[in-house]
N, C-alpha and C positions, 0 to 999 in steps of 0.2 A: 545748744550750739552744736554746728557738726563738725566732726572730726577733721573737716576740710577748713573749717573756720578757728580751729582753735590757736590759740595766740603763743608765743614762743615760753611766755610764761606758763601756759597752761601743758603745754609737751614735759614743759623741763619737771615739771613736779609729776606728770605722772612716768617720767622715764623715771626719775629717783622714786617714786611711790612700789613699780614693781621690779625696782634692783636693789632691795635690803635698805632704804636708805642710802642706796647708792654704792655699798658696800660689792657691789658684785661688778658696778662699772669698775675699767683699766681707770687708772690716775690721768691717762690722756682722755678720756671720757666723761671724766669726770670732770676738768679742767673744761672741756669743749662745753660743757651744758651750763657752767657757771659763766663762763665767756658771752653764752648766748643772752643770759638771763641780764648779765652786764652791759648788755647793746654791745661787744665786744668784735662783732665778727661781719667777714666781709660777707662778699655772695658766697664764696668755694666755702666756707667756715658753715654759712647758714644750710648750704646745703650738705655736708655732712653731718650736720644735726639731726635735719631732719630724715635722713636714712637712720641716723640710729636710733631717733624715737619712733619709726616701724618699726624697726627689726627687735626692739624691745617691747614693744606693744603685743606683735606680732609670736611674743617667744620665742625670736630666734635669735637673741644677741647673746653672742659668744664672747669672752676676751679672746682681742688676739695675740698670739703671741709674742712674747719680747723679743723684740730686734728681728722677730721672724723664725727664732729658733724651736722646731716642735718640743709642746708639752711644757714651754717655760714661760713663765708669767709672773705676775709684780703684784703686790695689794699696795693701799694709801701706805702704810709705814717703810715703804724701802724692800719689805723681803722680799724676797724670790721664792715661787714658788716651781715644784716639780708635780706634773699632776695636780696640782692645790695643795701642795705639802710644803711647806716651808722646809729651806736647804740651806739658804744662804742670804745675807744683806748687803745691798749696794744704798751706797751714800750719793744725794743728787747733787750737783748734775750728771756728776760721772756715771749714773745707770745709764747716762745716754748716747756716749760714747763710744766706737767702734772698737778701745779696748776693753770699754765692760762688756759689747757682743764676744769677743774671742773668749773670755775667762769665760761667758755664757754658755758659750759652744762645749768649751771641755766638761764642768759643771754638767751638763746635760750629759753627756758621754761617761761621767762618773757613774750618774745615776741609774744610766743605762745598765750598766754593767752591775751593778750591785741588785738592779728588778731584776736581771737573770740569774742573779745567784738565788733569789726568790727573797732577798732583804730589803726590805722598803726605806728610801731613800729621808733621809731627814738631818737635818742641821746636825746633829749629833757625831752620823757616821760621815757627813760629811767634808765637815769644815771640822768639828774639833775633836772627832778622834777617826781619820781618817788614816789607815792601814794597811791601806791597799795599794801601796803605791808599786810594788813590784810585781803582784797579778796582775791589778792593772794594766800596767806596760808590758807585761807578757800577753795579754787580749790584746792591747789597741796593737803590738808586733806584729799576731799570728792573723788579725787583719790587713794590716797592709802587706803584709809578705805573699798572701791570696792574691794582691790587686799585682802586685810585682812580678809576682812568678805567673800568672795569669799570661806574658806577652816576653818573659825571661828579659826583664828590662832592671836599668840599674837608674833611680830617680834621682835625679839633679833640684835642690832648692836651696833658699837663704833665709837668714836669719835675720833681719831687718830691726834695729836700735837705733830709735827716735830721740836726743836731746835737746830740748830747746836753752842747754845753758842757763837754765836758771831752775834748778833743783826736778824736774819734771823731766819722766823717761819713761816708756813704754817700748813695747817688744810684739812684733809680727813677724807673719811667713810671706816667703814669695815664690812661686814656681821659678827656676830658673838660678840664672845669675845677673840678674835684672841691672842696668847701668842705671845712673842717678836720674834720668827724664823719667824713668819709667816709677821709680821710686816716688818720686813729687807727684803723679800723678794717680796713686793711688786713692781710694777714701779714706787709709788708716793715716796718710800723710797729711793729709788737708783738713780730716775732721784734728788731729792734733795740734794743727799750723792756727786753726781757727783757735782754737780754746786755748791754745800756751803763748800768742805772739807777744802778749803784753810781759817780755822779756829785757826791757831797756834795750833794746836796738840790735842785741846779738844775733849769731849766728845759730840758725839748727846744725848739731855735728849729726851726721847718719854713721855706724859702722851696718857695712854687710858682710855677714860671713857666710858663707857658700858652702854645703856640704852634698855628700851623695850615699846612696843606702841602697843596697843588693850587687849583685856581681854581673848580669846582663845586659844589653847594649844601653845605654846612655840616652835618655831622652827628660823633658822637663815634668816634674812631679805636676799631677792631673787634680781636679778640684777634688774629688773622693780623698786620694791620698795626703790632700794639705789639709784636708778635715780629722784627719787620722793623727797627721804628725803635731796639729797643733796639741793634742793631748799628751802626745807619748814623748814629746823631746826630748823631754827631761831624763825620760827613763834610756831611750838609745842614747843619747850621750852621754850617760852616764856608764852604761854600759860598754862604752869605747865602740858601735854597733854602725859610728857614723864616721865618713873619712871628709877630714877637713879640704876642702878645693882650694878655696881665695879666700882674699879679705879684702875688701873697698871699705873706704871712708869720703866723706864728701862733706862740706863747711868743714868749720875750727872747733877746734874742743876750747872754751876759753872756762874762766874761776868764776863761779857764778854764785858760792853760798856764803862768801863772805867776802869782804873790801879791805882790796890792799893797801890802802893807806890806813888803814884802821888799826894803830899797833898794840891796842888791847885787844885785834884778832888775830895777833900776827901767827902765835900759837897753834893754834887750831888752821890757819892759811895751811901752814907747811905739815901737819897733820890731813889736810884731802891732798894738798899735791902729791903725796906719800900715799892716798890709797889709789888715784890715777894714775 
């Protein structure tokens, strides 16, 4: 039979025949070939099949990588891999989400930093004995202060907190001082809105806090520099390195982890309105 004839079942087995077992396909590639095998898929499906059974034939299929972040990559079990070194583990669905890409981003930016200390990056130093938080944010500092003093400008951005009111919070950057359309409009707002709406009917509450870093003329921090600060936040505000601007808030903060009519919760009620 010829290679032009072969049938979707015959692709699927030999893309899994020279990728380990399949061990070497992404989980989304792997998903796509079982899909296939399952009659599972449309034209656009069928045809990204069959580009990946060339470029696996052909030996040139690469993972690519997660969320687009270079050098980070996922096997079937959840971990993350740096270069193919296991660093870290996301739980699904949430590998799939726009706040598993930003921890993705810093994560990469750790590791970064410790392959130029000439220390090879792995779960160890990175997730559970990780040390470095004050070099660290003196590197990811002495880079942004390059891009700052590069044009003697003083960056303007915000701190952007997602609740949808019912136990579920996440945290992003945003150039600027963004008003609430521009807020909703983002990916990190909508991929959240998608996956937390089933909230009983509440309100998302947003806080944005607004701050600014360096002392020259004033303009909106640049993609380089929100790639910088999503790693180092913690470290300049810690360091008092950052000057508070504004605070916006937009929807209602309402009680979402327990029920007030419920007076074997009453206890525990008045125990979170006490930590909000």
């Amino acid at each position: 039979m010829s290679e032009t004839n072969l049938s979707i079942f015959d692709k699927a087995i030999a893309i899994i025949h020279n990728t380990q077992d399949g061990n070497l396909l992404c989980p989304t590639h792997l998903k796509l070939t079982e899909m296939a095998v399952n009659g599972f898929l449309n034209d656009r499906g069928i045809e990204a099949f069959n580009k990946l059974y060339e470029e696996v034939i052909r030996g040139e299929y690469k993972q690519p990588f997660l969320h687009g972040v270079e050098h980070m990559t996922q096997d079937h079990e959840g971990y993350i891999l740096f270069k193919g070194k296991a660093v870290e583990h996301y739980s699904s669905p949430w590998i799939h989400s726009h706040d598993a890409r930003n921890s993705l981003l810093k994560i990469q930016q750790q590791c970064l930093f410790l392959e130029s200390k000439g220390i090879t990056p792995d779960s160890m130093n990175i997730v559970w004995r990780w040390k470095d938080d004050n070099e660290f944010g003196e590197y990811q500092k002495a880079k942004l202060d390059d891009l700052i003093t590069a044009d003697n400008s003083k960056i303007v951005f915000s701190e952007i907190t997602l609740d949808n009111n019912d136990s579920q919070i996440v945290t992003f950057f945003m150039p600027g001082n963004p008003h609430d359309t521009m807020i909703y409009n983002t990916d990190d707002y909508i991929d959240f809105m998608e996956r937390h709406c089933d909230n009983g009917g509440k309100d998302f509450f947003i806080q944005s806090h607004t701050f600014s870093y360096g002392k020259g003329e004033e303009r909106e921090a640049g993609e380089d520099e929100m790639k910088i600060i999503l790693s180092c936040f913690d470290y300049l505000k810690g360091k008092d390195l950052l000057k508070a601007e504004a605070v916006s808030e937009y929807g209602s903060k309402g009680y979402s982890r327990f029920y007030e009519d419920d007076p074997e919760l009453s206890e525990e009620q008045e125990e979170y309105d006490d930590e909000i």
